[in-house]
C-alpha positions in Angstrom: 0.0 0.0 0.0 1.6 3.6 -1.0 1.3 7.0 0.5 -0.6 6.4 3.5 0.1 8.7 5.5 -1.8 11.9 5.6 -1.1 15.5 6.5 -3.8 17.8 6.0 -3.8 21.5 5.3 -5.4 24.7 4.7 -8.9 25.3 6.4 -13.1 24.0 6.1 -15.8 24.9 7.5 -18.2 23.2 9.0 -21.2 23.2 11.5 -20.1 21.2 14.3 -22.5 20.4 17.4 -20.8 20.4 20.5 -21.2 21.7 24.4 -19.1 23.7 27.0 -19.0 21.9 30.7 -19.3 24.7 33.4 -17.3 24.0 36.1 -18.8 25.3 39.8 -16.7 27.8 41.3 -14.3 26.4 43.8 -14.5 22.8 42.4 -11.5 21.0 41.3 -11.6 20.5 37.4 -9.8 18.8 35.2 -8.6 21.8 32.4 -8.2 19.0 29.8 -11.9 17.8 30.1 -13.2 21.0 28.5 -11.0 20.6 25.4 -12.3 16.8 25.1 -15.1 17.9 25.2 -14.9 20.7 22.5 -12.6 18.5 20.3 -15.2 15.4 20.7 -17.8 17.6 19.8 -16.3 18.8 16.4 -15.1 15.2 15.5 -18.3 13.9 16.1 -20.3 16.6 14.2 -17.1 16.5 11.4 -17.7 12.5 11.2 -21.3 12.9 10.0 -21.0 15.5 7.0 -22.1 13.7 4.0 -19.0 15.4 1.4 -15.7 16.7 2.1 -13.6 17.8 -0.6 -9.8 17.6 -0.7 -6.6 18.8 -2.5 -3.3 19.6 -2.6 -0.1 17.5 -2.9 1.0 13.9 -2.9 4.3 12.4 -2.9 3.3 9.7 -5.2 -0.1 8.4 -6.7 0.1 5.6 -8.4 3.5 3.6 -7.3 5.3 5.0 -10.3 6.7 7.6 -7.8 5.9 10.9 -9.6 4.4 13.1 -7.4 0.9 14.5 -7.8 -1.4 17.7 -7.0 -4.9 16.2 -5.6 -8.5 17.7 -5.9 -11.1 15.1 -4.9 -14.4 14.9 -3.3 -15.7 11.9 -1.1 -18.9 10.8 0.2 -19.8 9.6 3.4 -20.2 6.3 1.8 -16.6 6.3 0.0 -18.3 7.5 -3.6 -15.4 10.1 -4.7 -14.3 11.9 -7.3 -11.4 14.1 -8.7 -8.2 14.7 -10.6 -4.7 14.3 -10.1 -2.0 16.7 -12.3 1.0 13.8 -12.5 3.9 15.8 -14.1 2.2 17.4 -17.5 -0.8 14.5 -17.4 -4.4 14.8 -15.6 -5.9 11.8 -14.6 -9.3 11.4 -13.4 -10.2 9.1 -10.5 -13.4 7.4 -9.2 -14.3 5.4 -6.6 -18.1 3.6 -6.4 -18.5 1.1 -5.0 -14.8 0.1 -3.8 -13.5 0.1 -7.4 -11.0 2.2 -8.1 -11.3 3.7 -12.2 -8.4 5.6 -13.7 -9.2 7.8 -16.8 -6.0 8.9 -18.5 -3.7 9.8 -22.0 -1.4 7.2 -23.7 1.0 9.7 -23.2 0.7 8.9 -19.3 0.2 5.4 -19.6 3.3 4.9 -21.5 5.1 6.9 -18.5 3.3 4.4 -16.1 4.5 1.6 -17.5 2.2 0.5 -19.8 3.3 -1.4 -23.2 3.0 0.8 -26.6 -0.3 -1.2 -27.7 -1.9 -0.9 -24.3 -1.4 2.5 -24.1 -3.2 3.1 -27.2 -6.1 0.9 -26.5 -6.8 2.7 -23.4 -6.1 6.1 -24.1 -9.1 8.3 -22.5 -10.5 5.0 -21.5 -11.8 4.1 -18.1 -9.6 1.3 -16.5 -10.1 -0.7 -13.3 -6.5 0.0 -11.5 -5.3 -1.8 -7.6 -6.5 0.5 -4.7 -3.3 -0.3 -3.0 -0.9 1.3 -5.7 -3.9 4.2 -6.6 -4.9 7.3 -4.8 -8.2 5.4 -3.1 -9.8 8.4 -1.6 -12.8 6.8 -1.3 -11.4 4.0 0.9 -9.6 5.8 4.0 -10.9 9.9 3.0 -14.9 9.6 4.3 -16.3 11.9 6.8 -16.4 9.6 9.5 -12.6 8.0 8.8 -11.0 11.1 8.2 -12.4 12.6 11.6 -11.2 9.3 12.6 -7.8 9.3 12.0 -8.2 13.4 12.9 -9.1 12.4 16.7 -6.3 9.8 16.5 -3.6 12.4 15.6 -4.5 14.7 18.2 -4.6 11.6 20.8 -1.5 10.7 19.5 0.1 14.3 19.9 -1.8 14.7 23.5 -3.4 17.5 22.2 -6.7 16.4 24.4 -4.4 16.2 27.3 -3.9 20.2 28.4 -6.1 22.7 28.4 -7.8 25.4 25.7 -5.3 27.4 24.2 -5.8 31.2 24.6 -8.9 31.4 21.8 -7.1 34.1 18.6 -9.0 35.6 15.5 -9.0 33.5 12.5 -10.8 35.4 9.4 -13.1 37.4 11.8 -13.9 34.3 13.9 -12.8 33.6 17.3 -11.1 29.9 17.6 -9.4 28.1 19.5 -5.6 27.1 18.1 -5.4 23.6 19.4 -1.8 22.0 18.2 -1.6 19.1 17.1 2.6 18.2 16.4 3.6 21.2 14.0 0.5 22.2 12.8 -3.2 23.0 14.1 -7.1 22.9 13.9 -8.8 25.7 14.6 -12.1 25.0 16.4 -14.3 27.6 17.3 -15.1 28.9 20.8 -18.7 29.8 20.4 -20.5 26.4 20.7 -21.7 24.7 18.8 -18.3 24.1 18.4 -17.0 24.5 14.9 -13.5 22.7 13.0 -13.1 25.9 10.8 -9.2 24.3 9.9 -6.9 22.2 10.0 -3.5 22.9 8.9 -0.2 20.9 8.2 -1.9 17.8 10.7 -0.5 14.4 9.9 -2.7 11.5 10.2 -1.3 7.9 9.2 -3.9 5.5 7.9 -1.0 2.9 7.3 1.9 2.4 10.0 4.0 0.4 7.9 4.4 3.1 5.2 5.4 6.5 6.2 5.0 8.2 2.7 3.0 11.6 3.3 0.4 13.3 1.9 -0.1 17.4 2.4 -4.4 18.0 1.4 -6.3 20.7 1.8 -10.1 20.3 2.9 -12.7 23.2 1.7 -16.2 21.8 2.6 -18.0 25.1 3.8 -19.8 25.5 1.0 -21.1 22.1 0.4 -24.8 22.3 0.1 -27.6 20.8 -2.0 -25.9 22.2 -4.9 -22.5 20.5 -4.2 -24.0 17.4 -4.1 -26.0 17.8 -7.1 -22.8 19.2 -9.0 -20.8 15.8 -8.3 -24.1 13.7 -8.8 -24.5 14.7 -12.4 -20.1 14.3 -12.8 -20.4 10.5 -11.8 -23.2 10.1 -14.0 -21.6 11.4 -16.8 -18.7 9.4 -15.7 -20.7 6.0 -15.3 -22.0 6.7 -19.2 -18.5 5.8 -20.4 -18.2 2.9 -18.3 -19.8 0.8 -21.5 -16.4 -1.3 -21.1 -13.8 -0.8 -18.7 -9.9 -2.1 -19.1 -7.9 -3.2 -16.2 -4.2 -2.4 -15.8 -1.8 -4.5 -18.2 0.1 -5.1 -15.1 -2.7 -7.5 -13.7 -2.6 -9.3 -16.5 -0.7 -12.8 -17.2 -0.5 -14.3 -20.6 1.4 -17.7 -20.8 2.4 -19.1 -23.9 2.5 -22.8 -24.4 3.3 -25.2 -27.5 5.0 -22.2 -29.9 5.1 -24.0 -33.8 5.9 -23.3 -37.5 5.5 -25.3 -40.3 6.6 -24.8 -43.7 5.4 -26.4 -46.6 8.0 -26.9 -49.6 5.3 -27.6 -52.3 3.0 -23.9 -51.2 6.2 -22.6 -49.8 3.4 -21.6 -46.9 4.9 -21.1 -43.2 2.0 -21.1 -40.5 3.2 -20.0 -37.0 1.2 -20.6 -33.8 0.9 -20.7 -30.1 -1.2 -21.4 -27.1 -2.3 -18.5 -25.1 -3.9 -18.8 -21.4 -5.3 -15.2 -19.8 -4.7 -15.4 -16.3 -5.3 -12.1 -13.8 -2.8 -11.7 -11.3 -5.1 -9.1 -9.0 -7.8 -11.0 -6.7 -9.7 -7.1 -6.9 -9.9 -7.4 -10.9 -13.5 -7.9 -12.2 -12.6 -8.3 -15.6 -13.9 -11.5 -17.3 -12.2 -11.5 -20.8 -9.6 -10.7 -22.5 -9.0 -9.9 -25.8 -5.2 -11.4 -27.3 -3.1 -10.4 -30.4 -1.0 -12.7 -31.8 2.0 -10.9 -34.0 4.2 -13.6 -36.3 7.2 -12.8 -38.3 8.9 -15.2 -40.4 12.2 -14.4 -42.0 13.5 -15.7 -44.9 16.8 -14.3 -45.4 17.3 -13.4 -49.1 13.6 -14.0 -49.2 12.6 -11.2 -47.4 10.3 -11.5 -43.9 6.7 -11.6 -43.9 4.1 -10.7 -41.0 0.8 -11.8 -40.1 -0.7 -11.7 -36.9 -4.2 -13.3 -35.0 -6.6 -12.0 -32.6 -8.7 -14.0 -30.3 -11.0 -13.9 -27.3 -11.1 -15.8 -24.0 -12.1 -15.9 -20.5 -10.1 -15.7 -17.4 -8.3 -19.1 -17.0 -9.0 -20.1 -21.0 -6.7 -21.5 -23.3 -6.9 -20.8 -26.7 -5.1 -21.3 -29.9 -3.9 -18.3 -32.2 -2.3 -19.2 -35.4 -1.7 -17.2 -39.0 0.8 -17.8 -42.4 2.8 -16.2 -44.8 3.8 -17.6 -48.3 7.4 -17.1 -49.7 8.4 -16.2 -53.6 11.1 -18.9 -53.4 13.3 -19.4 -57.0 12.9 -22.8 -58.5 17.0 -23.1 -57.7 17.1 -26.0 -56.0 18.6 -23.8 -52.6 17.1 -24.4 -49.2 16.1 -21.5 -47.4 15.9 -21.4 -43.8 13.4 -19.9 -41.9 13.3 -18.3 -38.9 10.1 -17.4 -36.9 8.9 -15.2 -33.6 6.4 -13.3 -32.3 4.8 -11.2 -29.7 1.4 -12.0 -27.5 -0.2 -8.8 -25.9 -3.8 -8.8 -24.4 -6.3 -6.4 -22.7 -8.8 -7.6 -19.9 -12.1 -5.6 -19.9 -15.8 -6.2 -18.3 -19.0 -4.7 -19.1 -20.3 -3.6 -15.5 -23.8 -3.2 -15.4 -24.3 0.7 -15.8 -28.1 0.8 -15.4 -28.0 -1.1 -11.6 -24.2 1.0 -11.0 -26.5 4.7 -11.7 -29.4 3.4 -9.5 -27.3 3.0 -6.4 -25.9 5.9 -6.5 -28.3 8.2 -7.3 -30.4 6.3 -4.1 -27.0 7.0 -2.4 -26.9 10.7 -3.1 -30.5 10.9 -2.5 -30.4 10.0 1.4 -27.2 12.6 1.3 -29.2 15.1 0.5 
């Protein structure tokens, strides 16, 4: 899993629900209880917004270890949505459902990683990629996780531990400045209680992988109309998912039983192989794959000659994939030798079913509103 760990920066705004304990006079208090009590307020009210929406920088977005500026919005339910500027590329990511899409250039494909004819079959196609190596907003950026790992943090950094910093004016609005390691979140003193920012706050979603993340949240002006706005960007979004193409690197094709035979009388060379599609990722949902088989026979001082197959199978099928040249060979009694090979490439793709994909969601964004 890559880039895992989170720090957050910049401000939101939210309406947070939260209430003030009023110690008697001459009663022993704890100073700490009041800021638990401010800070659980504000997490609590934080955890049940139904959008947030998030950029700034990453470190790394998709294991190829370019870095990336973010802007994505998530739903309570893990539904997101944004872009990602990789170098001179923009990709577009989505997450419904827990699968992760990718919509991108062959330019950037070809930078990932990806062969020359995979790159070119899914150039501005939607393509299934592994939410461990992706930018998975959806999966760890909800509401409720985020304010989450936000309460964590602040555990973590015994910001709940002392009492409420002297309150300061942030943009006209009285906050407290509660630190949190090097940075803070700015919670207002008025109740109820209000996370108006948080800035340069790490929180780490994966202990075993310290790569960072530096986000910004803006969700203060998040209304019916931000909702709607995103609603009608995923269903544009879920009208191009007529196929979707997973990642070359998920896929496995093994060759098996690789022939040529040449005929003296046609002077006719057929070349073939066995081909078995194989996905390597358990998270893949594609079910088949479609394989090209390219042949080149050489000849010498007869020249080379190429043909090539195309076939389709499902996950775990064998199938055959064969083709044939024919030589101009001189009636000179010489034997020509002839030497054969060939390249197998394959793309995986599934047709998800669009109609049953656009009703949850708009149920989804229905109870949102």
């Amino acid at each position: 899993m890559r880039s895992r760990s989170l720090a957050l920066t910049s401000g939101f705004a939210v309406a947070v629900l939260a209430g003030c304990v009023s110690p008697q006079i001459g009663a022993f208090t704890d100073p700490a209880a009041q800021t638990r009590e401010v800070v659980g307020g504000a997490m609590a009210a934080l955890a049940d917004l139904p959008l947030l929406e998030y950029t700034g920088g990453i470190g790394e977005i998709s294991g190829s270890g370019e870095p990336a500026t973010v802007s994505m919005e998530v739903t309570e339910s893990g539904t997101s949505y944004g872009t990602a500027e990789v170098g001179e590329y923009t990709v577009d990511i989505m997450t419904i459902d827990g699968v992760v899409y990718v919509k991108a250039s062959e330019a950037f494909w070809i930078s990932y990683g990806a062969s020359d004819s995979h790159a070119a079959k899914v150039d501005g196609e939607w393509v299934q990629v592994d939410p461990a190596e992706w930018f998975d907003a959806g999966a760890f950026l909800t509401p409720e996780e985020y304010a989450a790992l936000l309460t964590e943090a602040m555990g973590d950094a015994g910001s709940t531990e002392i009492a409420l910093p002297e309150p300061q004016d942030l943009d006209g609005v009285e906050v407290y400045p509660i630190a949190v390691g090097e940075g803070f979140v700015y919670v207002t003193v008025a109740p109820p209680h209000t996370v108006v920012a948080v800035v340069n706050v790490g929180v780490t979603v994966d202990p075993s992988d310290p790569g960072g993340v530096i986000l910004s949240t803006d969700v203060a002006a998040l209304d019916d109309g931000a909702l709607d706005a995103l609603l009608e960007v995923l269903e544009t979004a879920i009208g191009e998912l007529a196929t979707v193409y997973t990642d070359d690197s998920q896929l496995v094709l093994a060759e098996s039983s690789p022939a040529m035979e040449c005929s003296n009388s046609t002077f006719k060379c057929t070349m073939s192989v066995d081909v078995t599609a194989d996905i390597s990722g358990e998270f893949v949902l594609a079910d088949k794959v479609s394989i090209t088989f390219k042949a080149t026979a050489d000849g010498g001082p007869l020249g080379s000659k190429k043909c090539d197959d195309k076939a389709d199978a499902k996950i775990g099928e064998t199938v055959s994939l064969s083709c044939a040249v024919t030589f101009n060979v001189p009636a000179d009694g010489v034997e020509y030798p002839i030497n054969s090979s060939w390249t197998v490439t394959g793309v995986a793709t599934f047709k998800p079913d669009t109609e049953a994909i656009l009703e949850a969601l708009q149920e989804e964004f229905a109870e949102l509103g």
